[in-house]
Chimera marker file (.cmm) of the C-alpha trace (Angstrom):
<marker_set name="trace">
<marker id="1" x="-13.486" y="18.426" z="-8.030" r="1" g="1" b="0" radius="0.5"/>
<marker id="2" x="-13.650" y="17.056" z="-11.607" r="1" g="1" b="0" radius="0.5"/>
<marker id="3" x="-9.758" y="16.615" z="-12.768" r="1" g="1" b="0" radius="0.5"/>
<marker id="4" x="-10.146" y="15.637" z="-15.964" r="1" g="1" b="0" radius="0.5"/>
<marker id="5" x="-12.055" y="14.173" z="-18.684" r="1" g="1" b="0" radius="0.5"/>
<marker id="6" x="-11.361" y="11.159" z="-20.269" r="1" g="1" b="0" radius="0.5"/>
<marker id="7" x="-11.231" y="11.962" z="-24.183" r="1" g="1" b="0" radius="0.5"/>
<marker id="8" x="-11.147" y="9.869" z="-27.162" r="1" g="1" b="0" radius="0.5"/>
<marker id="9" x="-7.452" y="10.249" z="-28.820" r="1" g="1" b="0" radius="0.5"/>
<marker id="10" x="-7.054" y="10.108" z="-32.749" r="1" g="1" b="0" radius="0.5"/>
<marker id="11" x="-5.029" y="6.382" z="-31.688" r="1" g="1" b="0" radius="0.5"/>
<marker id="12" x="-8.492" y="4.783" z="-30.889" r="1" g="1" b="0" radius="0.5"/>
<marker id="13" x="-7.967" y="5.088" z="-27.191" r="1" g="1" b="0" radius="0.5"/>
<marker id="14" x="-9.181" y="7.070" z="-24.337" r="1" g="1" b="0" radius="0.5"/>
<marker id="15" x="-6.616" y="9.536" z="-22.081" r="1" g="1" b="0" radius="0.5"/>
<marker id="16" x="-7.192" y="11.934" z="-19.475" r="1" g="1" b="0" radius="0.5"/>
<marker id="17" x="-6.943" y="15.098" z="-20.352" r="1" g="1" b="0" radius="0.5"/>
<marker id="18" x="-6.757" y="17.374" z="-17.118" r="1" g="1" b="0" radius="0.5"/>
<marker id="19" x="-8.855" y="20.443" z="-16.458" r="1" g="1" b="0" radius="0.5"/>
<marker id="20" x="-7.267" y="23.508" z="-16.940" r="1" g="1" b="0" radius="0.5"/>
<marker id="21" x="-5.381" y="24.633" z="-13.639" r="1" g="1" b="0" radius="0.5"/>
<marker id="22" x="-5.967" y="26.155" z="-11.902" r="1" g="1" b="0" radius="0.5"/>
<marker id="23" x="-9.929" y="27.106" z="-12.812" r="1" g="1" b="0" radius="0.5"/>
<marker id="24" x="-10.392" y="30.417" z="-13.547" r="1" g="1" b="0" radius="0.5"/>
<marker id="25" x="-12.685" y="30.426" z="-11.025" r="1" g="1" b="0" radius="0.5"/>
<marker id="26" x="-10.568" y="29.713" z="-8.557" r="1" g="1" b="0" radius="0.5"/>
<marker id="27" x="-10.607" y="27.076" z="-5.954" r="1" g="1" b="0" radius="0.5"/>
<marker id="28" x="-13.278" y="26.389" z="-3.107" r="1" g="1" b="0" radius="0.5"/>
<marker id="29" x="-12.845" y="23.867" z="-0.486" r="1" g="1" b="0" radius="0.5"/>
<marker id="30" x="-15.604" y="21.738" z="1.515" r="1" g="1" b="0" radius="0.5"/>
<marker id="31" x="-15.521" y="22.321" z="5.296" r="1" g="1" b="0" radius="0.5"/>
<marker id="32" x="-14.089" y="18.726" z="5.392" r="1" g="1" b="0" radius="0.5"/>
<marker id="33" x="-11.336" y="19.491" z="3.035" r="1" g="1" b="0" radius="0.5"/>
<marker id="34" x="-10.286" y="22.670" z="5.444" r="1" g="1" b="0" radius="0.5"/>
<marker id="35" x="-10.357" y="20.564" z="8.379" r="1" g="1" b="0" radius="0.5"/>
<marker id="36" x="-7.821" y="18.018" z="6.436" r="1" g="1" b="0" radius="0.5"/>
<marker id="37" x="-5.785" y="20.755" z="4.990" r="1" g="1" b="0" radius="0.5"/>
<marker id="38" x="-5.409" y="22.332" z="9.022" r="1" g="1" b="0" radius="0.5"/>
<marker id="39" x="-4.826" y="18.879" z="10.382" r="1" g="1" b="0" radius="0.5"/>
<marker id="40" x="-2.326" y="18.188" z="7.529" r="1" g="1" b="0" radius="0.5"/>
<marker id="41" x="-0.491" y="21.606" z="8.378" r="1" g="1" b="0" radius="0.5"/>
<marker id="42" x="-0.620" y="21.020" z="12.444" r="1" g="1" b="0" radius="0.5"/>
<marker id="43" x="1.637" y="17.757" z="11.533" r="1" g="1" b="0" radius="0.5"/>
<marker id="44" x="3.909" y="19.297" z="9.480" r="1" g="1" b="0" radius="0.5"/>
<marker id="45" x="4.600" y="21.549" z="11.977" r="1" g="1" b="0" radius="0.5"/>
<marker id="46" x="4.683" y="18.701" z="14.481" r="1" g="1" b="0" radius="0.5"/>
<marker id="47" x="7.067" y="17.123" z="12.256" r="1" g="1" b="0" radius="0.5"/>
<marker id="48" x="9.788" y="20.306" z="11.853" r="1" g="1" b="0" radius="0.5"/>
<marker id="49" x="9.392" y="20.423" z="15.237" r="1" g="1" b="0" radius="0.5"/>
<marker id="50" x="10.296" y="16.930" z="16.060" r="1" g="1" b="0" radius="0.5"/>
<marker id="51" x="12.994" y="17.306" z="13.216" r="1" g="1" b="0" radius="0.5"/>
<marker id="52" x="14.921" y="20.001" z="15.526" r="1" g="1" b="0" radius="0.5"/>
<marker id="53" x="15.348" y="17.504" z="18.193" r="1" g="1" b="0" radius="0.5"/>
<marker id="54" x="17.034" y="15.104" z="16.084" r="1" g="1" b="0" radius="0.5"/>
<marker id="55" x="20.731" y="14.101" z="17.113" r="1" g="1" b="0" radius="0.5"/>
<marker id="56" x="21.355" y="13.596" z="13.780" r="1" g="1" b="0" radius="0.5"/>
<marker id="57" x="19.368" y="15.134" z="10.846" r="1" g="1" b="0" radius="0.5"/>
<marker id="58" x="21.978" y="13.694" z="8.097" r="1" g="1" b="0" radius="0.5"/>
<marker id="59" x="20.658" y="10.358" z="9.442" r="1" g="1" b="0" radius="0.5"/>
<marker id="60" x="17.066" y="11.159" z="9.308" r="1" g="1" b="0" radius="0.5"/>
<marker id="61" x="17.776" y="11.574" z="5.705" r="1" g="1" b="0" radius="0.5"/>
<marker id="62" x="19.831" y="8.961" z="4.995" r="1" g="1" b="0" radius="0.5"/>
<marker id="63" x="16.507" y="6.737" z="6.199" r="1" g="1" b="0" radius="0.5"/>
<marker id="64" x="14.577" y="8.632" z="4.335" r="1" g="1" b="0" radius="0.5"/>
<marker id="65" x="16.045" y="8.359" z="1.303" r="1" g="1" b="0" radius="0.5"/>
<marker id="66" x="15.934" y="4.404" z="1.445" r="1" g="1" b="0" radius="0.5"/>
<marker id="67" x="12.621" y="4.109" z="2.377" r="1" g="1" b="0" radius="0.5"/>
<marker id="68" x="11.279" y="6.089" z="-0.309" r="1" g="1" b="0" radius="0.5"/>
<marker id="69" x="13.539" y="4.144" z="-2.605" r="1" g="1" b="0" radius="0.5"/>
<marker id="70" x="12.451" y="1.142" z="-1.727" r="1" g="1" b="0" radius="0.5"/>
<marker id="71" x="8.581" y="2.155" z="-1.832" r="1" g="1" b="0" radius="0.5"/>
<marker id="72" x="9.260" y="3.931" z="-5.362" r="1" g="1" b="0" radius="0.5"/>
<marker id="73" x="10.763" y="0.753" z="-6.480" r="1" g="1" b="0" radius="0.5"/>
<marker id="74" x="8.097" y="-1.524" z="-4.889" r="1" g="1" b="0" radius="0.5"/>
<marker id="75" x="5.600" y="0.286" z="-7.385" r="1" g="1" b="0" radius="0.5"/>
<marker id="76" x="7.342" y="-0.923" z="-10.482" r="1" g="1" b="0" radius="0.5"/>
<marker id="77" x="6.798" y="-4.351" z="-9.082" r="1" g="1" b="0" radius="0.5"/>
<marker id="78" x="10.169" y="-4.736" z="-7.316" r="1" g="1" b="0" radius="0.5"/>
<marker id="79" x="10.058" y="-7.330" z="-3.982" r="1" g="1" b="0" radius="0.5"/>
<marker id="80" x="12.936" y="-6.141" z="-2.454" r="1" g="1" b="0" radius="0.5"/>
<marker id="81" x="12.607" y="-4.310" z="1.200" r="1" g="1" b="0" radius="0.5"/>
<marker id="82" x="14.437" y="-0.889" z="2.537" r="1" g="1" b="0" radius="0.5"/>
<marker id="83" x="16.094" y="-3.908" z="4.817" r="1" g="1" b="0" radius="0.5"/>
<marker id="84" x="17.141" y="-5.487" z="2.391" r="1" g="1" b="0" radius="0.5"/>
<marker id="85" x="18.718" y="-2.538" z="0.928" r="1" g="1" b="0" radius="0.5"/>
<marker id="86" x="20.989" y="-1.301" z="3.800" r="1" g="1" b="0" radius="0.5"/>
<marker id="87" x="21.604" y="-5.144" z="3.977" r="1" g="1" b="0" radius="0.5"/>
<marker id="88" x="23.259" y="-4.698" z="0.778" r="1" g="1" b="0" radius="0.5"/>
<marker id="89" x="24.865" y="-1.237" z="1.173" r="1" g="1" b="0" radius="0.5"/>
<marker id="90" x="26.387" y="-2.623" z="4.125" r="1" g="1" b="0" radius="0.5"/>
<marker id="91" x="27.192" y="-6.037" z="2.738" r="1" g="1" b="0" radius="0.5"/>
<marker id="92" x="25.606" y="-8.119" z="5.704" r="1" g="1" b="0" radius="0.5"/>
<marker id="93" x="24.039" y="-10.369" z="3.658" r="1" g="1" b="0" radius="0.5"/>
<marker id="94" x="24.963" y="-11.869" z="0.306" r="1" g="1" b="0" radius="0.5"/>
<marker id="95" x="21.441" y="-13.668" z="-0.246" r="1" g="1" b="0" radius="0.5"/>
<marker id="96" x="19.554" y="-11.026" z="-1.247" r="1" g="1" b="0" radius="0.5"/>
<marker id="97" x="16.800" y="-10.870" z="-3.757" r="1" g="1" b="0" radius="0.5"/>
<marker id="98" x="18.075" y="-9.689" z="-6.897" r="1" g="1" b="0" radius="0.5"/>
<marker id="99" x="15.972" y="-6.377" z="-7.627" r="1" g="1" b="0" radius="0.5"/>
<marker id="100" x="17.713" y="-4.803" z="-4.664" r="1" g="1" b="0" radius="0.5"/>
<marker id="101" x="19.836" y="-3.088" z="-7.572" r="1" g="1" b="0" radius="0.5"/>
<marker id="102" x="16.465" y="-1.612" z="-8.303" r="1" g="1" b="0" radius="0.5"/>
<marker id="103" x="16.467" y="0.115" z="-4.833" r="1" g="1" b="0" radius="0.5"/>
<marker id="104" x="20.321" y="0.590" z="-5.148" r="1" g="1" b="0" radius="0.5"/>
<marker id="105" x="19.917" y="2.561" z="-8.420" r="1" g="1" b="0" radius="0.5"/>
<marker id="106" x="17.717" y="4.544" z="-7.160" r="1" g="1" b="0" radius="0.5"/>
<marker id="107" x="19.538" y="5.471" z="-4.069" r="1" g="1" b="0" radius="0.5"/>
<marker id="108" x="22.468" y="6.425" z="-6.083" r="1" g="1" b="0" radius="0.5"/>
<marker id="109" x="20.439" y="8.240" z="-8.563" r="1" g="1" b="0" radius="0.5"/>
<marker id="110" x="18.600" y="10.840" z="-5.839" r="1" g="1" b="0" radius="0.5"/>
<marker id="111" x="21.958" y="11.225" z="-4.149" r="1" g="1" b="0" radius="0.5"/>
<marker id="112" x="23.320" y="12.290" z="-7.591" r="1" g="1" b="0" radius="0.5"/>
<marker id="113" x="20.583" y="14.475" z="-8.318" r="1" g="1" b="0" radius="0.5"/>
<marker id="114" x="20.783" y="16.129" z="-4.661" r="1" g="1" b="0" radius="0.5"/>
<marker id="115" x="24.700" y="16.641" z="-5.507" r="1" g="1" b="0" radius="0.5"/>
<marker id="116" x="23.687" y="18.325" z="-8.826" r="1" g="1" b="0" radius="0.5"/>
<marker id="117" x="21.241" y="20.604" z="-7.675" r="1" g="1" b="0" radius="0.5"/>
<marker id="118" x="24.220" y="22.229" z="-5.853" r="1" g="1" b="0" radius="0.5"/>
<marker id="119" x="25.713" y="22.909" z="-8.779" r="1" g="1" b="0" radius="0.5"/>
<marker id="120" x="22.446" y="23.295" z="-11.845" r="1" g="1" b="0" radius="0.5"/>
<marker id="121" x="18.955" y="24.366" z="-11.200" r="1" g="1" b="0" radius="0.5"/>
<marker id="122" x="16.067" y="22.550" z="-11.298" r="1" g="1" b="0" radius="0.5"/>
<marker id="123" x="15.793" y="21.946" z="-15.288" r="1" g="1" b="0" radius="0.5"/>
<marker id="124" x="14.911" y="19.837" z="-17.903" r="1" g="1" b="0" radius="0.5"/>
<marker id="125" x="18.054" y="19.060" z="-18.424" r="1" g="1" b="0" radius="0.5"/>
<marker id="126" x="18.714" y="17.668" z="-14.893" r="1" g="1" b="0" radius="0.5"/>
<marker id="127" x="15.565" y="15.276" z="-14.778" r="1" g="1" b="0" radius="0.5"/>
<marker id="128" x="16.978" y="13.953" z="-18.412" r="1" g="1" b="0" radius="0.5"/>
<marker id="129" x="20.640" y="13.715" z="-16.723" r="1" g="1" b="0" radius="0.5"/>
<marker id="130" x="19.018" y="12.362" z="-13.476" r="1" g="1" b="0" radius="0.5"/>
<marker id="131" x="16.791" y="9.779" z="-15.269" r="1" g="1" b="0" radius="0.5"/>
<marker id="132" x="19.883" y="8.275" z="-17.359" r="1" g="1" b="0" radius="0.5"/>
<marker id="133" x="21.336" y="7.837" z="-14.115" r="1" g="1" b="0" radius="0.5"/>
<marker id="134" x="18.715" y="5.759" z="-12.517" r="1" g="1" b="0" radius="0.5"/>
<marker id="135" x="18.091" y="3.811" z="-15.845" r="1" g="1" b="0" radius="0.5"/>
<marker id="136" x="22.214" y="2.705" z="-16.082" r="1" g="1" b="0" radius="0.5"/>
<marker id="137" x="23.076" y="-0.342" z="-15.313" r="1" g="1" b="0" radius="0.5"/>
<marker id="138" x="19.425" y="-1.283" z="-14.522" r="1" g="1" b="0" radius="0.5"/>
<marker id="139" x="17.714" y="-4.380" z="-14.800" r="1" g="1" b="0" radius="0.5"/>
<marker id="140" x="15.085" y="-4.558" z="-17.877" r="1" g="1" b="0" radius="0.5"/>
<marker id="141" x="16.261" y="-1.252" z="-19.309" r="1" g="1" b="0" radius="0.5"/>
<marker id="142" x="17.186" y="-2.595" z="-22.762" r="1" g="1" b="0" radius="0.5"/>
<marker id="143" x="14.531" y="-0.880" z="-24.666" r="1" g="1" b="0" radius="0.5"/>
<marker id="144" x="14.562" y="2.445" z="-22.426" r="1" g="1" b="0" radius="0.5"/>
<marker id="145" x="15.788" y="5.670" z="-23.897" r="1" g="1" b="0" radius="0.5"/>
<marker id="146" x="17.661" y="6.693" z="-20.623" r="1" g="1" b="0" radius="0.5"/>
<marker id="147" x="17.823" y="10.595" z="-20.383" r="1" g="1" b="0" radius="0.5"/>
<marker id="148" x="15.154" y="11.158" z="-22.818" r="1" g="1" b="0" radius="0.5"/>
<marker id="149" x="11.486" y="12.714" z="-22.558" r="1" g="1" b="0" radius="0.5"/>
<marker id="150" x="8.810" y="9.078" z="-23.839" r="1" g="1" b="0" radius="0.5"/>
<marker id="151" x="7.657" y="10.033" z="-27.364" r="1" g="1" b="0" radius="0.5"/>
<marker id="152" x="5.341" y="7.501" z="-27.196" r="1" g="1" b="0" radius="0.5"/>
<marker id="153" x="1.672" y="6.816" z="-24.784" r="1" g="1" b="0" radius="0.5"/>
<marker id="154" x="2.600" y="5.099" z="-22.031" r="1" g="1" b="0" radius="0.5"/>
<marker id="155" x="-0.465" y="3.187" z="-19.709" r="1" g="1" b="0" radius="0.5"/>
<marker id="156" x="-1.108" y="1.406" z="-16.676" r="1" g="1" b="0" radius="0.5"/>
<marker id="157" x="-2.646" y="-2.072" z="-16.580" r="1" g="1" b="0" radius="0.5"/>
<marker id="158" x="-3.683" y="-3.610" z="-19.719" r="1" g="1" b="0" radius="0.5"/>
<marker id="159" x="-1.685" y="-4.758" z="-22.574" r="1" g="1" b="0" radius="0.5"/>
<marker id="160" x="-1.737" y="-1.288" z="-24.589" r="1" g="1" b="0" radius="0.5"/>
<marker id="161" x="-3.287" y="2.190" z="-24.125" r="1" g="1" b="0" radius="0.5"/>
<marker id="162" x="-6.618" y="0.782" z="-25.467" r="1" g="1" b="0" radius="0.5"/>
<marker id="163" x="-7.533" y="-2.072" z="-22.500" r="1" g="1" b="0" radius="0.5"/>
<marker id="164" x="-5.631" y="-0.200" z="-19.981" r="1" g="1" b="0" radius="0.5"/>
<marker id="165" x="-7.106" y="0.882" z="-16.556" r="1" g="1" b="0" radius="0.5"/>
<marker id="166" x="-5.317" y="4.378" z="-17.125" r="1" g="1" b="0" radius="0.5"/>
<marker id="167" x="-3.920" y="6.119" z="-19.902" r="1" g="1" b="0" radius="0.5"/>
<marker id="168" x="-2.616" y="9.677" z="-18.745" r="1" g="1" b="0" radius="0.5"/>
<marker id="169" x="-2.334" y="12.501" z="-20.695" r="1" g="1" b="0" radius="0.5"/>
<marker id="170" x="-0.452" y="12.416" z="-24.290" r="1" g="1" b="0" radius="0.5"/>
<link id1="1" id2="2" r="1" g="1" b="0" radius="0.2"/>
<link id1="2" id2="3" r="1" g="1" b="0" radius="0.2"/>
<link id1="3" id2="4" r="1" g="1" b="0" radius="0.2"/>
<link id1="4" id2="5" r="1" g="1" b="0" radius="0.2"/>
<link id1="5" id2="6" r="1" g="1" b="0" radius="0.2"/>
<link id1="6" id2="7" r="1" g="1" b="0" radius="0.2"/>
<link id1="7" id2="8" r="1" g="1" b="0" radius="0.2"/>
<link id1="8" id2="9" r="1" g="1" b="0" radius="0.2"/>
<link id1="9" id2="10" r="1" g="1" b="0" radius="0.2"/>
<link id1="10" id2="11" r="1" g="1" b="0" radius="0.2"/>
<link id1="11" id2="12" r="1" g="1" b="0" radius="0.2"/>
<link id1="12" id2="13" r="1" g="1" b="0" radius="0.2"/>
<link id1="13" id2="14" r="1" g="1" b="0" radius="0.2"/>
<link id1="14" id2="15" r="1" g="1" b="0" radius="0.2"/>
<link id1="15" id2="16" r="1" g="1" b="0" radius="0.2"/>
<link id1="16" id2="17" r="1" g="1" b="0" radius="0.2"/>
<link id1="17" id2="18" r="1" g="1" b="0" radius="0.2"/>
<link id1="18" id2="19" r="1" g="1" b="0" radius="0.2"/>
<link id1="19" id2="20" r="1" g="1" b="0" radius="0.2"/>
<link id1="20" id2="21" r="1" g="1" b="0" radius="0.2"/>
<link id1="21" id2="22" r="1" g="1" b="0" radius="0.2"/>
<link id1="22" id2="23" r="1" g="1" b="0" radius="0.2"/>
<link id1="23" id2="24" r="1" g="1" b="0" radius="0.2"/>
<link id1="24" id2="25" r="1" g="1" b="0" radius="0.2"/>
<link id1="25" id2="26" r="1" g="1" b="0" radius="0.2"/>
<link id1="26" id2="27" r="1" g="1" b="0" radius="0.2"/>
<link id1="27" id2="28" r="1" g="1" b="0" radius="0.2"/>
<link id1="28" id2="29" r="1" g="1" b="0" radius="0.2"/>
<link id1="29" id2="30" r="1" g="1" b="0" radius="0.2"/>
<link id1="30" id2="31" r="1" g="1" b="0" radius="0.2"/>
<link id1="31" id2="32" r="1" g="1" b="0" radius="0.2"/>
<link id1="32" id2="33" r="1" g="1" b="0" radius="0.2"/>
<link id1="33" id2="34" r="1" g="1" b="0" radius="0.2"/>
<link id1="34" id2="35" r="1" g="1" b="0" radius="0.2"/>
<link id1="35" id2="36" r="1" g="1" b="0" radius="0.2"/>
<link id1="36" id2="37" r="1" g="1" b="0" radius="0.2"/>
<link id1="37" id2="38" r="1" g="1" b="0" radius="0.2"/>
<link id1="38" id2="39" r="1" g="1" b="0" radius="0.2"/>
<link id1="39" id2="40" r="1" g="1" b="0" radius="0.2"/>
<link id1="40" id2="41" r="1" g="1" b="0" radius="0.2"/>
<link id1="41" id2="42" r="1" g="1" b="0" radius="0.2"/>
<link id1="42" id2="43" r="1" g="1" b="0" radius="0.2"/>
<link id1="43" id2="44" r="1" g="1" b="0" radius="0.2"/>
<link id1="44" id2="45" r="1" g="1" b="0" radius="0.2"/>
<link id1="45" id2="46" r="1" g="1" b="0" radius="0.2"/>
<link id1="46" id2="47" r="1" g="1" b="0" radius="0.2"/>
<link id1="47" id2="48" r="1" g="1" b="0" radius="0.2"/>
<link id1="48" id2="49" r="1" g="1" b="0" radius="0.2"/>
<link id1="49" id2="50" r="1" g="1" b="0" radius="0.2"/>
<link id1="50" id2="51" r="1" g="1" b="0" radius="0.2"/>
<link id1="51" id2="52" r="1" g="1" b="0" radius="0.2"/>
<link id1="52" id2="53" r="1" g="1" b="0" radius="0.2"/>
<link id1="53" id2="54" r="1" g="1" b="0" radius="0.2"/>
<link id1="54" id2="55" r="1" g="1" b="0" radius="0.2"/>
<link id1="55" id2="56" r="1" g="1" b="0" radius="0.2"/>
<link id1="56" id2="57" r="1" g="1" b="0" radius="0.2"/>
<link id1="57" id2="58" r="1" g="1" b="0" radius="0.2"/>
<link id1="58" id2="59" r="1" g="1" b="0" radius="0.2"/>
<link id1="59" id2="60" r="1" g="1" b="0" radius="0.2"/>
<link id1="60" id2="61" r="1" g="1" b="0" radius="0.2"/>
<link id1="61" id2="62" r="1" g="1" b="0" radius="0.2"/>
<link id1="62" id2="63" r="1" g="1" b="0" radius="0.2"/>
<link id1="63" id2="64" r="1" g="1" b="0" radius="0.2"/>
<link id1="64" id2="65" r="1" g="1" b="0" radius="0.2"/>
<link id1="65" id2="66" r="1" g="1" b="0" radius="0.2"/>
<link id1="66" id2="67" r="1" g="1" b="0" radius="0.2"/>
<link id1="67" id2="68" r="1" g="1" b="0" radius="0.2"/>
<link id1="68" id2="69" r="1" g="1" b="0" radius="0.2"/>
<link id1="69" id2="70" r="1" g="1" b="0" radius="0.2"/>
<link id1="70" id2="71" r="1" g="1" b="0" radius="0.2"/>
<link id1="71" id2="72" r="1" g="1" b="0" radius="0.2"/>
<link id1="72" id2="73" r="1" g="1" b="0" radius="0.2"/>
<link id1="73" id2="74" r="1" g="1" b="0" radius="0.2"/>
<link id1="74" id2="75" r="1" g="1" b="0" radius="0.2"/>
<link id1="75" id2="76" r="1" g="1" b="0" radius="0.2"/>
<link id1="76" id2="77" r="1" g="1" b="0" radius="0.2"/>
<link id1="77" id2="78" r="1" g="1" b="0" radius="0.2"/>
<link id1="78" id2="79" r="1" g="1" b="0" radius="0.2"/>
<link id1="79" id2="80" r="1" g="1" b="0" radius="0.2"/>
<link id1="80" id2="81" r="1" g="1" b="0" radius="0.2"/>
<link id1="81" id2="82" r="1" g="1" b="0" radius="0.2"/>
<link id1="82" id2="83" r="1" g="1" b="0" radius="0.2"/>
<link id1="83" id2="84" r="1" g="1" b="0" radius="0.2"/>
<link id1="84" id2="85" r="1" g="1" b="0" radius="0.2"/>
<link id1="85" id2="86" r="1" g="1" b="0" radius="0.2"/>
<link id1="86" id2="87" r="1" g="1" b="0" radius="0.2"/>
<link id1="87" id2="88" r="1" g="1" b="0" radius="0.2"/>
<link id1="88" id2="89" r="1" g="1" b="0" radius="0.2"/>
<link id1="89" id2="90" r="1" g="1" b="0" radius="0.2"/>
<link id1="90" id2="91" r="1" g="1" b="0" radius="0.2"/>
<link id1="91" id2="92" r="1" g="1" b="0" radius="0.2"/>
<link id1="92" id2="93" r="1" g="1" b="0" radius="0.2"/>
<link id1="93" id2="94" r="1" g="1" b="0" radius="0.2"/>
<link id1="94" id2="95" r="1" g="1" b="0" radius="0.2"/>
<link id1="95" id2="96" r="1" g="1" b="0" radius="0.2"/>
<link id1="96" id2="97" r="1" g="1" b="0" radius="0.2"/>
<link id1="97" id2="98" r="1" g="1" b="0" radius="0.2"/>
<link id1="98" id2="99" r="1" g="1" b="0" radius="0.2"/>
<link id1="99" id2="100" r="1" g="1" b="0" radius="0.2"/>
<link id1="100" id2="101" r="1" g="1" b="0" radius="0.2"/>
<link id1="101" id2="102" r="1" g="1" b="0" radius="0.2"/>
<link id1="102" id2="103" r="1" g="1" b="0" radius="0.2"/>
<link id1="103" id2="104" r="1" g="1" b="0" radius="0.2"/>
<link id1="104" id2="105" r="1" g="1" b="0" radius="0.2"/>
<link id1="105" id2="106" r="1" g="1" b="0" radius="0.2"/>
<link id1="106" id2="107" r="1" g="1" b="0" radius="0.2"/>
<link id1="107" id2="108" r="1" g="1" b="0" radius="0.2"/>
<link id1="108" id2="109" r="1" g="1" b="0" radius="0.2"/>
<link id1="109" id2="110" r="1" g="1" b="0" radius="0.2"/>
<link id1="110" id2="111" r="1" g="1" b="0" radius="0.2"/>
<link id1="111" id2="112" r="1" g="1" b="0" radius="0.2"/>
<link id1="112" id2="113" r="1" g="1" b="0" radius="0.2"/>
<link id1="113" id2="114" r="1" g="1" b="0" radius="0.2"/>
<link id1="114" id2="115" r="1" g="1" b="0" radius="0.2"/>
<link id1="115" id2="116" r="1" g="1" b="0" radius="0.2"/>
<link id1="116" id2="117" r="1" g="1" b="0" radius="0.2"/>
<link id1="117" id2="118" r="1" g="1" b="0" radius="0.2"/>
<link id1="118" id2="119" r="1" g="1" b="0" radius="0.2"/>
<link id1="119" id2="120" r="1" g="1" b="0" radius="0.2"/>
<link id1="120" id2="121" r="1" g="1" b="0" radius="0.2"/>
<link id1="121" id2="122" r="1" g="1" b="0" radius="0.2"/>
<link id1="122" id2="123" r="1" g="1" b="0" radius="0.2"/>
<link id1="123" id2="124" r="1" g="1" b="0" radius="0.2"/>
<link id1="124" id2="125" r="1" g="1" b="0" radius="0.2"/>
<link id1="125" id2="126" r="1" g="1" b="0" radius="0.2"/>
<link id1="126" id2="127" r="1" g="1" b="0" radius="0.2"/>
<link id1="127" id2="128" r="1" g="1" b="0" radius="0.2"/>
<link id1="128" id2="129" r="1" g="1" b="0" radius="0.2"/>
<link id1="129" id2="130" r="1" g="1" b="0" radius="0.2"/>
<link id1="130" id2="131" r="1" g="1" b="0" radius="0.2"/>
<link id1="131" id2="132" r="1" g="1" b="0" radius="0.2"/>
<link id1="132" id2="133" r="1" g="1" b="0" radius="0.2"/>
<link id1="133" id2="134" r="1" g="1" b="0" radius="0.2"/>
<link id1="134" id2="135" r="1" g="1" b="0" radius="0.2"/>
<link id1="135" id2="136" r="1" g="1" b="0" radius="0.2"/>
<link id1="136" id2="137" r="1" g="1" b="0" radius="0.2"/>
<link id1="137" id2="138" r="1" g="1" b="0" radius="0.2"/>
<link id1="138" id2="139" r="1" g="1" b="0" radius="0.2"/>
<link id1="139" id2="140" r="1" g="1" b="0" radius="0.2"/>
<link id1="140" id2="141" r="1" g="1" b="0" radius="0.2"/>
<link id1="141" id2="142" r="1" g="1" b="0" radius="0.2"/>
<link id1="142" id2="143" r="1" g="1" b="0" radius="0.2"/>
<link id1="143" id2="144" r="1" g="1" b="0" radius="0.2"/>
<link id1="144" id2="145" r="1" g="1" b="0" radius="0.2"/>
<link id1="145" id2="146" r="1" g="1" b="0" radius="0.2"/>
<link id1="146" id2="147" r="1" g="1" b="0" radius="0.2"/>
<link id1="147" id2="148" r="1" g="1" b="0" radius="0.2"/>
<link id1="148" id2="149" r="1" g="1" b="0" radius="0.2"/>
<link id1="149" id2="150" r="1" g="1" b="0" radius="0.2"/>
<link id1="150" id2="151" r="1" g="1" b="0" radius="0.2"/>
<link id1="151" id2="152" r="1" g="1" b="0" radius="0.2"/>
<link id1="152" id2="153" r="1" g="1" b="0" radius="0.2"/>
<link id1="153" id2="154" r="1" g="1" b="0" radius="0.2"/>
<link id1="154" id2="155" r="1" g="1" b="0" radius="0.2"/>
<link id1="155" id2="156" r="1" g="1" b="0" radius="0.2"/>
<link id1="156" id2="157" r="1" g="1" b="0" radius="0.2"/>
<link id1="157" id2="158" r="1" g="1" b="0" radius="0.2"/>
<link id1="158" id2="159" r="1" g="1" b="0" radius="0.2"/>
<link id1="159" id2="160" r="1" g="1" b="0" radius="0.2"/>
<link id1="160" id2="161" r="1" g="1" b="0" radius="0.2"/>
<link id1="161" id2="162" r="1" g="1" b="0" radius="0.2"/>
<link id1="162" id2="163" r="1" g="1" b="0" radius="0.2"/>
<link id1="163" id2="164" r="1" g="1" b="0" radius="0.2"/>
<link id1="164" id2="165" r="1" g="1" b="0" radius="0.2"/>
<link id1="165" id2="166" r="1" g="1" b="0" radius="0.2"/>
<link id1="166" id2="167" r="1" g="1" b="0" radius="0.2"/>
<link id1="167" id2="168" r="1" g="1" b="0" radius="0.2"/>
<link id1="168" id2="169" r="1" g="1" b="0" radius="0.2"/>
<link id1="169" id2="170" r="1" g="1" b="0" radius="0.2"/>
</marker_set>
């Protein structure tokens, strides 16, 4: 399934500009995509199943939570561990690799944003609220408009949008 096009932008770069979804056409699926998609949904169901059992749900999710902070932050280039993490939250260890903040932001942020949703729907307004409060008191955040929408292209790899590896839509 073709995504996107890559399309030469007025700036002198390339960006992908995404098909339009979803294709008027509709969607059609190879017999190896089905089998994925029924595999996908037998786990899933494995999964609530094996969520029932739990002694303690709230636990599950306090895991959860840290481990997808920690791999969320690991993308932006942060070396710090989920370990390393509830090392800190519990204050086992004081020699801990500085980005752990990263993680800790992070933490705090999502358990903001799941306190919020109780009160606010899903909005724009929330992800701008939620994003300043990941970006305070963050490392490297100087130049970062916290709680505002980029007006600018961002990239990955590459010094600017024109050598980049990707440059998504504008």
């Amino acid at each position: 399934m073709d995504v996107g096009k890559n399309i030469m932008q007025p700036e002198g770069y390339k960006a992908l500009i995404p098909q339009e979804f979803p294709p008027r056409e509709g969607l059609t699926f190879s017999r190896e995509i089905e089998h994925k998609n029924e595999e996908a949904m037998r786990l899933l169901g494995k999964l609530d199943g094996s969520t029932k059992l739990l002694p303690d749900q709230d636990f599950f999710l306090f895991m959860h939570i840290r481990k997808d902070a920690a791999s969320s932050s690991q993308i932006e280039g942060t070396r710090a561990t989920m370990i390393d993490a509830l090392e800190a939250e519990a204050e086992l260890d004081t020699d801990l690799p500085e980005d752990v903040d990263d993680i800790l932001h992070y933490i705090n942020a999502l358990n903001y944003g799941l306190e919020r949703l109780n009160e606010f729907p899903l909005s724009l307004r929330l992800i701008r609220e939620l994003h300043a409060e990941l970006m305070r008191g963050a490392r490297g955040n100087a130049n970062t408009r916290a709680g505002e929408f980029r007006k600018s292209q961002n990239w990955i790899g590459g010094t600017g949008p024109q050598n980049a590896h990707f440059v998504p839509p504008p």
